[in-house]
Backbone as a chain_set.jsonl record, in Angstrom:
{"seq": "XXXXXXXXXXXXXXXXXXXXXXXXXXXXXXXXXXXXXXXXXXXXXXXXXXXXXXXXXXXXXXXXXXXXXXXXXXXXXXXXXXXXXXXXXXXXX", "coords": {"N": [[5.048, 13.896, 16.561], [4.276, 10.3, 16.824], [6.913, 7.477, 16.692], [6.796, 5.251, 14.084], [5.404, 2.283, 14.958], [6.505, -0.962, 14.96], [5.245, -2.899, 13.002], [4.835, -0.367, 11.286], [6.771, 0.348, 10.333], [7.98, -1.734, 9.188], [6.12, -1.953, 7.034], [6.739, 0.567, 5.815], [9.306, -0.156, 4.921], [9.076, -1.943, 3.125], [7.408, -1.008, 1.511], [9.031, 1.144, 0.619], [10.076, 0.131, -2.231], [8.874, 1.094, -4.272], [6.797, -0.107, -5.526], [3.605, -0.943, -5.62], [1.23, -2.888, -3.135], [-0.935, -5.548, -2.345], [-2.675, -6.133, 0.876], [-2.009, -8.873, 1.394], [0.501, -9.207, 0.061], [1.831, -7.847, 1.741], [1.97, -9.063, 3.891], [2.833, -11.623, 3.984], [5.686, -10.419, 2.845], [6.278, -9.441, 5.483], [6.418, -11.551, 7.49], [8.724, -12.201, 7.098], [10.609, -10.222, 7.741], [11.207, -10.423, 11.046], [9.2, -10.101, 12.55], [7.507, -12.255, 12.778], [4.543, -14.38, 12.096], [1.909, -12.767, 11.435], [-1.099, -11.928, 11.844], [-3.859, -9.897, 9.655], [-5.107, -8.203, 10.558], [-3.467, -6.504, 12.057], [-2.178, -5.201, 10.235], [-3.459, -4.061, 8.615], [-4.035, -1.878, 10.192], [-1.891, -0.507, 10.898], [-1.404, 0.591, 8.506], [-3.882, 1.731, 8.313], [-3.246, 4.135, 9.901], [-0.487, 5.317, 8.902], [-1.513, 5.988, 6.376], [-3.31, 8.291, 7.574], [-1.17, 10.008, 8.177], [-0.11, 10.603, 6.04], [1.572, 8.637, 5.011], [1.616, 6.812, 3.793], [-0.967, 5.376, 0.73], [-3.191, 4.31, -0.263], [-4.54, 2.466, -3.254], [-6.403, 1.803, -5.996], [-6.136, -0.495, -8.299], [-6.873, -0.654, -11.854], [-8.987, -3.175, -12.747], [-7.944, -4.474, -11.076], [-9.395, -6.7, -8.05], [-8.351, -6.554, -5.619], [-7.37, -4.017, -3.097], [-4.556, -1.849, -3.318], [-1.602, -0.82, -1.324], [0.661, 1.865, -0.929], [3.782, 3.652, -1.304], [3.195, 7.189, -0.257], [2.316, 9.563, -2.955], [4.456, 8.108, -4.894], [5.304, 6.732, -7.776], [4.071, 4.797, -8.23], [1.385, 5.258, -7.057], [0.592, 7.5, -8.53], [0.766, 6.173, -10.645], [-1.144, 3.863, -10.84], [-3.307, 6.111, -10.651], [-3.288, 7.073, -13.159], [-3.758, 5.572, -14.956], [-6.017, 4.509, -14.084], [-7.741, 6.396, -15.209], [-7.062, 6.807, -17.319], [-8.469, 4.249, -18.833], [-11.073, 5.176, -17.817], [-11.61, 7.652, -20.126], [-11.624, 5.853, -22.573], [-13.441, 4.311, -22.135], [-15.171, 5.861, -22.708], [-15.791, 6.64, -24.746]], "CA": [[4.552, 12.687, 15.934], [5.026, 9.245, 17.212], [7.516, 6.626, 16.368], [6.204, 4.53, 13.61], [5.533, 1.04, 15.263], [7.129, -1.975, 14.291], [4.898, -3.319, 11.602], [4.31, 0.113, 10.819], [8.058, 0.416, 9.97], [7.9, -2.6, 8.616], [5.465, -1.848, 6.189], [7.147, 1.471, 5.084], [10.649, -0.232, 4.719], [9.1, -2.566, 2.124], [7.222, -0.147, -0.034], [10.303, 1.925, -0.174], [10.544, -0.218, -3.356], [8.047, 1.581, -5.074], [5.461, -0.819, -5.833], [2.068, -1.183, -4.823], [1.382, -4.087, -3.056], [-1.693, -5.664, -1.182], [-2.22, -6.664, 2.296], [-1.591, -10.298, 1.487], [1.198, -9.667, 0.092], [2.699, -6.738, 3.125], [1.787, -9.613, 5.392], [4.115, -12.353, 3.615], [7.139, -9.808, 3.333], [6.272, -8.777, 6.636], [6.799, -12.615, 7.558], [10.635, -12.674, 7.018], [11.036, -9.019, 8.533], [11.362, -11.162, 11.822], [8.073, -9.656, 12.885], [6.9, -13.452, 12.815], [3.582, -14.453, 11.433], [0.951, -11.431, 11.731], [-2.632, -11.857, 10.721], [-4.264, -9.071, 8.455], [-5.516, -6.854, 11.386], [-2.197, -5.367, 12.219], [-1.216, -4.674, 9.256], [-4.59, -2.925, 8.311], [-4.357, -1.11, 11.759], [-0.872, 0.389, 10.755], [-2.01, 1.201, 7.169], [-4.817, 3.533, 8.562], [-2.231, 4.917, 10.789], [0.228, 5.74, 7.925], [-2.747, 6.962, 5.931], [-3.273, 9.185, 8.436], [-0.153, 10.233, 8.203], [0.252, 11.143, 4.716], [2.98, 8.786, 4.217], [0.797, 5.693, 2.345], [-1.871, 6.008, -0.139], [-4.133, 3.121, -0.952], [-4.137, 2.692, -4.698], [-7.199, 1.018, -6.543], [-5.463, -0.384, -9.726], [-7.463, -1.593, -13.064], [-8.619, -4.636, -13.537], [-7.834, -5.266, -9.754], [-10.292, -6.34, -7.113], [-7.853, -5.709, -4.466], [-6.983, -2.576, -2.878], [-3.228, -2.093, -3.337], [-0.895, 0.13, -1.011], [1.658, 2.079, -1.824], [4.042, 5.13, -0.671], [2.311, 8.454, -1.033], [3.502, 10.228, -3.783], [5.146, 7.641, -4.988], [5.334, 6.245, -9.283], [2.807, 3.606, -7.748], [-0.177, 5.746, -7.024], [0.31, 8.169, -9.685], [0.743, 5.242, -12.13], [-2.825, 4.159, -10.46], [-4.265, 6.884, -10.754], [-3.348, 7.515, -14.748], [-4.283, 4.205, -15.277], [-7.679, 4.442, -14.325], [-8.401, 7.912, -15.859], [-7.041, 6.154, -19.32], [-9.344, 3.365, -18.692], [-12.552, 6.279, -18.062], [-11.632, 8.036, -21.372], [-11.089, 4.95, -23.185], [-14.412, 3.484, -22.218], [-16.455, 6.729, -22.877], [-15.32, 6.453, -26.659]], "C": [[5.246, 11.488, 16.58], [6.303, 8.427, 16.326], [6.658, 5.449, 15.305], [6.39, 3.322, 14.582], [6.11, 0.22, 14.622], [6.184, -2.374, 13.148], [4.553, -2.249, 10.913], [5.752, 0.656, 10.143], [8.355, -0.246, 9.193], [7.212, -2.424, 7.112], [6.173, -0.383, 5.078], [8.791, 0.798, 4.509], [10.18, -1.854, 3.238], [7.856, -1.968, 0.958], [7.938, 0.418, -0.268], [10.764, 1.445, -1.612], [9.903, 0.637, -4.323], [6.769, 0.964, -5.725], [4.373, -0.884, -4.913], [1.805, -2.584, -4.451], [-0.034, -4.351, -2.088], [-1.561, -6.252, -0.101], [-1.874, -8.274, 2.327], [-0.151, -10.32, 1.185], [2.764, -8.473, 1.158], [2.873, -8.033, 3.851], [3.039, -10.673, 5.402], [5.256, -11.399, 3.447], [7.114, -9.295, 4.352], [6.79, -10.124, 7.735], [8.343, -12.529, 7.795], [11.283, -11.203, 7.535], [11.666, -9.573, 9.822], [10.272, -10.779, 13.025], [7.145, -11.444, 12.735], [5.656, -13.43, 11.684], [2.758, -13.687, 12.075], [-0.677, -11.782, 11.162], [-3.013, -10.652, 10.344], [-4.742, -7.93, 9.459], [-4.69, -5.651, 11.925], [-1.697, -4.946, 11.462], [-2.067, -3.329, 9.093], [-4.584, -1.551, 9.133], [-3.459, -0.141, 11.287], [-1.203, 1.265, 9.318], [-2.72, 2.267, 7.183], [-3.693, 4.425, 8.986], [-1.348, 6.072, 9.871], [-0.424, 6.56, 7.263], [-2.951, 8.374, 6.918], [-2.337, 10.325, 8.516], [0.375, 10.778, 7.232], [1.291, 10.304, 4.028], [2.458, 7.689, 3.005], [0.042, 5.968, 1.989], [-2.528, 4.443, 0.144], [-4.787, 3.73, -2.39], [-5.246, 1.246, -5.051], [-7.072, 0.628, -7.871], [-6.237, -1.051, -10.281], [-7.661, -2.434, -12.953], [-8.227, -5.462, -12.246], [-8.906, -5.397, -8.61], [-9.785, -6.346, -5.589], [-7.574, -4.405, -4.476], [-5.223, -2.853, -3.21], [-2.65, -0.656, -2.662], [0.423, 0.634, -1.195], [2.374, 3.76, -1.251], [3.462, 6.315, -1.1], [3.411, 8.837, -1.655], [4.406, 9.692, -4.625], [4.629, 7.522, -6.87], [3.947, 5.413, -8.875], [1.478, 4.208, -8.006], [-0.315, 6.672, -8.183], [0.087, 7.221, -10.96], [-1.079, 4.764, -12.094], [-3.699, 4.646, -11.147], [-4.833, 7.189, -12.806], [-3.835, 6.446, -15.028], [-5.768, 3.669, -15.373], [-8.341, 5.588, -14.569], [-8.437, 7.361, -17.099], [-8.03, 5.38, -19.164], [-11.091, 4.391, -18.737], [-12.264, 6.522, -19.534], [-11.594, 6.693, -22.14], [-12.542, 4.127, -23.423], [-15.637, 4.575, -22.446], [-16.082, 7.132, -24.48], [-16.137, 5.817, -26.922]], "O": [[6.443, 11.488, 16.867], [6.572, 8.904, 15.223], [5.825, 4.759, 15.893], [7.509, 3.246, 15.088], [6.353, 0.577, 13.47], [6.658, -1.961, 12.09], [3.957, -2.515, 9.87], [5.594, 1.543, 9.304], [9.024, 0.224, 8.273], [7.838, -2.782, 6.115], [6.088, -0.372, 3.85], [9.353, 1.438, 3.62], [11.03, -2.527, 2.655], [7.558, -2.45, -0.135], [8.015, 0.611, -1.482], [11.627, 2.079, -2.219], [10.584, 0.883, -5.319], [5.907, 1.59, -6.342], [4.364, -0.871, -3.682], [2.075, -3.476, -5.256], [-0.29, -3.546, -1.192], [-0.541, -6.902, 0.131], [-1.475, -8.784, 3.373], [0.562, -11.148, 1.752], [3.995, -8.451, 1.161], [3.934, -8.161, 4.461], [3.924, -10.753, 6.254], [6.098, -11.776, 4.263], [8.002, -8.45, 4.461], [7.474, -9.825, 8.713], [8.904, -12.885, 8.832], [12.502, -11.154, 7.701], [12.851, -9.242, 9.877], [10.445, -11.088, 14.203], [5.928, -11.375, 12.563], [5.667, -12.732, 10.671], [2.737, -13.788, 13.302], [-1.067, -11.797, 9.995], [-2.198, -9.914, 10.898], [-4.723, -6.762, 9.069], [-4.957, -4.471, 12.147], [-0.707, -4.244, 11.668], [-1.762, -2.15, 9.272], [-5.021, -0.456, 8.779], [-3.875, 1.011, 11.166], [-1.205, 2.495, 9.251], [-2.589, 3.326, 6.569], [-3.341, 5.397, 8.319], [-1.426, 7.294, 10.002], [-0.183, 7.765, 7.338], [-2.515, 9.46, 6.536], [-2.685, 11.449, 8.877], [1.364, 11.486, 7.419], [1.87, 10.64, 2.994], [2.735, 7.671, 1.806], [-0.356, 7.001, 2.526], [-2.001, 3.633, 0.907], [-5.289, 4.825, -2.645], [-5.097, 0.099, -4.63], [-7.748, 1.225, -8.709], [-6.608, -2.077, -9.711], [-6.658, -3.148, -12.969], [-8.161, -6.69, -12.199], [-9.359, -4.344, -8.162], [-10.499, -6.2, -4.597], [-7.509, -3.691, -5.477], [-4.763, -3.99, -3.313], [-2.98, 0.435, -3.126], [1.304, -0.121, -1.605], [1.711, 4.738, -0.905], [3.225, 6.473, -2.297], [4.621, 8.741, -1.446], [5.197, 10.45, -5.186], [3.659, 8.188, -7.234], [2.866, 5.637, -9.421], [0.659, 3.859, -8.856], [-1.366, 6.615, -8.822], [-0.573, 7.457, -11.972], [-1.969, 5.096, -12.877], [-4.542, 4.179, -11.913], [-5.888, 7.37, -13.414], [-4.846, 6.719, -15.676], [-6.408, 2.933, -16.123], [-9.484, 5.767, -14.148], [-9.403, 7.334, -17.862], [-8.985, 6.081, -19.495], [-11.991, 4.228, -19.561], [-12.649, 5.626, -20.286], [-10.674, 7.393, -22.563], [-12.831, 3.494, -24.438], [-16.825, 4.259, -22.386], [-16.345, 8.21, -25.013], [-16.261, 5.42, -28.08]]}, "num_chains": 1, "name": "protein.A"}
């Protein structure tokens, strides 16, 4: 397996927090990484990559009309995921 790339390093060393976060806001903490200013295509680019990879998820949370990414496996996507199962049962009542 390769070397994650720089924003793709980047991107894993600031979900290590555990939150889900979207690409607007990877791109601003990706900003002060010293990865300069990035527009939205490199980030996306690395995101598949990761995906790919098994190590990020993309996480479609409630009530949100962004996507939000997030370490696989992580509290994030499982929280996600329960989140919008409660929301199914909840609305088939």
């Amino acid at each position: 397996m390769n070397a994650p790339s720089p924003v793709q390093a980047g991107v894993l060393d600031i979900l290590a927090c555990g939150r889900a976060m979207t690409v607007v806001e990877l791109q601003a903490r990706l900003t002060t990484t010293g990865l300069g200013a990035l527009h939205v295509e490199p980030i996306y680019q690395g995101l598949g990559a990761l995906v790919r990879r098994g190590m990020v998820a993309k996480v479609q949370l409630p009530g949100q009309a962004r996507a939000h990414w997030a370490m696989a496996g992580s509290a994030a996507t499982r929280l996600g995921a329960a989140a919008y199962h409660g929301l199914e049962e909840a609305h088939a009542r």
